[in-house]
C-alpha positions in Angstrom: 107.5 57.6 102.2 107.5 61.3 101.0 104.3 61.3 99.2 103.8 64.4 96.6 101.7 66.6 98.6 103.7 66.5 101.3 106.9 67.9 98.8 104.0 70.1 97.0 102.9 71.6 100.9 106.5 72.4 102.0 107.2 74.5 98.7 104.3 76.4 99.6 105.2 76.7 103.0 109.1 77.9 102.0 107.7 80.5 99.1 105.0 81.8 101.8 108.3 81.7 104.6 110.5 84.1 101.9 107.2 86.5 101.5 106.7 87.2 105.1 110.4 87.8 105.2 110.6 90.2 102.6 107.4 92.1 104.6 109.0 92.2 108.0 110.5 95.2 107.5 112.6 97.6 105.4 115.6 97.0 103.8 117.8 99.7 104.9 121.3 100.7 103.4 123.2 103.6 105.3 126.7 105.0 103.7 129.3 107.6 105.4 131.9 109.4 104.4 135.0 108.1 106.6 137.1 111.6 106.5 134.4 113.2 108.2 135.0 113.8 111.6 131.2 113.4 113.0 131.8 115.4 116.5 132.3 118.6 114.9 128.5 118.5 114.6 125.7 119.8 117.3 122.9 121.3 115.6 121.2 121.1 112.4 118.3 122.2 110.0 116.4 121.3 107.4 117.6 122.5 103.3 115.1 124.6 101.8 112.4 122.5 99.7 113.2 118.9 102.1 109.5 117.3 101.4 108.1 119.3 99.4 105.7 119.0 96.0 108.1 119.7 92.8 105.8 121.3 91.3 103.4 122.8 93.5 106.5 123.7 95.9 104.3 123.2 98.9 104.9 120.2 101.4 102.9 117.1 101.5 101.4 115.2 104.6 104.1 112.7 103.9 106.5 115.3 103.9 105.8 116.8 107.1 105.3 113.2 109.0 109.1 112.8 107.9 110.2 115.7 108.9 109.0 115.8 111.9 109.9 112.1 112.5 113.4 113.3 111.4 113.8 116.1 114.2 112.4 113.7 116.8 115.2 110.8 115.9 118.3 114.0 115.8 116.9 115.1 119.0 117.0 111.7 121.0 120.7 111.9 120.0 121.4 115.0 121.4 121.5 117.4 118.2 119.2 120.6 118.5 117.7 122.1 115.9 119.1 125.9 115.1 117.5 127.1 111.4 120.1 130.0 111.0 124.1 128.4 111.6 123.2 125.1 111.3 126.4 122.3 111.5 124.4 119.8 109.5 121.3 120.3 106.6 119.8 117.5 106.7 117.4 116.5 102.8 115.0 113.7 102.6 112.8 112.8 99.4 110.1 109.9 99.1 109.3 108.2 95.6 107.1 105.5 94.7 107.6 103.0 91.7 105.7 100.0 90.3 107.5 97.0 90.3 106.6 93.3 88.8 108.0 90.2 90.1 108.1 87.2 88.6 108.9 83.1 88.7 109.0 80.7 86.1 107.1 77.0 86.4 109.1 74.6 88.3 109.2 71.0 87.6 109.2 68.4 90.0 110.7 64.9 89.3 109.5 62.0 89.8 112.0 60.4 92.9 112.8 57.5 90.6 116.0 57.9 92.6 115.3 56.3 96.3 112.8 53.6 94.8 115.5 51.8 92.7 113.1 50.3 90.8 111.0 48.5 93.4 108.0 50.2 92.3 106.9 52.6 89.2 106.7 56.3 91.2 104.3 59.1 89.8 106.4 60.4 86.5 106.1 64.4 88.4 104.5 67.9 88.0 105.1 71.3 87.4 104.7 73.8 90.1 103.3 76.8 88.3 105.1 80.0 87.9 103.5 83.3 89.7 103.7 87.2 88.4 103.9 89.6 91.6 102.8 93.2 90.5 103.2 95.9 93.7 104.1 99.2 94.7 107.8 99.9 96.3 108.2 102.7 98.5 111.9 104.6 98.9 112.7 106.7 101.4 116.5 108.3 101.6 117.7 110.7 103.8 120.8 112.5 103.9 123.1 115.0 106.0 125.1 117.5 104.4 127.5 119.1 106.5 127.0 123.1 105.7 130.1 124.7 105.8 131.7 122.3 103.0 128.4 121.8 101.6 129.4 117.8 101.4 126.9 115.0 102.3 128.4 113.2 105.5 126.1 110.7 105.4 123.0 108.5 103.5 120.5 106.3 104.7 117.6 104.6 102.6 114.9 102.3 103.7 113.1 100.7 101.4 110.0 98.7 101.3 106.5 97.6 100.1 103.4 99.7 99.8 100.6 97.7 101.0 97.0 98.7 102.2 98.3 98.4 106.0 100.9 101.0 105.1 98.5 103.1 103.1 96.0 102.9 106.2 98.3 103.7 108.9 100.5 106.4 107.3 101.6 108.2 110.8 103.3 104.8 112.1 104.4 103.8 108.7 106.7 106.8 108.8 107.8 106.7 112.2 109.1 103.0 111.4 110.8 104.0 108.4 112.6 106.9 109.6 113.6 104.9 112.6 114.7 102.2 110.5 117.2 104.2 109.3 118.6 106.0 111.9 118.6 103.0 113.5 121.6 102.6 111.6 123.2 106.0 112.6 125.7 105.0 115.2 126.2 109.1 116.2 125.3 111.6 119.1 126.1 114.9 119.2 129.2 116.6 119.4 131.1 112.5 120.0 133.3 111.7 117.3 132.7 107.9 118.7 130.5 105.6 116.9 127.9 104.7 119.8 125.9 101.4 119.5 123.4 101.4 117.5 120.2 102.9 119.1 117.1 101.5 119.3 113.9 103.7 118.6 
């Protein structure tokens, strides 16, 4: 017989199964423009203002951990960097926003069901709702081919700002950056898609 903490324990157990999911990594979404023939390009720089302060127009320690993260994932795949004729400018820009998540109260029946009358069951409980307030970080880079001044390609990762991101924020941008180019199935100067790399 199921008793009711046994049903009570497993939603637990599936809401704390869907939280650790959600915190197992970025979500990433990647977009391309299909005309664009990808081989054409070999080097690449960064635009003019990529991570830096709107207003102070300086860059930030998060800015320069991407960017440098950035040049390290173009030059695994073969691109150098060349700041004067550059085939690709590549832009990246990092924003925060406070988000609230929420469930309402769940009831549970009773199982009235399976017992057919046999025996009277417990007439059931609610499972209370929850209100989940946190931080979501977005990161989006893109790459803009510089002689049609068109963006060839997107990629965003996005994620959770907890206090092991805040701590750590060296690795925390390595991962996110590599998340997304994860997803960048080119190498220099090959019009091919590749599989995807790992970082």
């Amino acid at each position: 017989m199921i008793g009711l903490k046994t049903v009570k324990l497993a939603l637990v157990g599936a809401m704390a199964m869907a939280l650790s999911a959600c915190a197992s990594g970025p979500r990433v979404y990647t977009d391309a423009d299909p005309a664009t023939d990808f081989g054409q390009f070999r080097t690449f720089a960064f635009v003019e203002g990529a991570g830096k302060d709107a207003e102070t127009r300086y860059q930030t320690l998060s800015g320069q951990r991407i960017e440098d993260a950035i040049n390290l994932a173009m030059v695994s795949r073969g691109y150098q960097l060349d700041i004067h004729t550059p085939d690709l400018l590549i832009n990246f820009h990092l924003k925060t926003q406070e988000k609230t998540r929420s469930s309402p109260p769940v009831y549970v029946g009773g199982y009235y069901g399976y017992r057919s009358g046999m025996y009277v069951g417990w007439p059931g409980y609610v499972e209370p709702g929850y209100v989940d307030s946190y931080t979501e970080g977005t990161l989006t880079i893109d790459l803009v081919n510089r002689q049609t001044e068109q963006m060839v390609w997107e990629g965003t990762a996005v994620s959770r700002v907890t206090s092991a991101v805040r701590e750590a924020p060296n690795e925390t941008v390595r991962a996110a950056v590599a998340s997304i180019f994860a997803k960048y199935p080119y190498v220099a100067g090959n019009p091919v898609p590749q599989p995807l790399l790992q970082q």
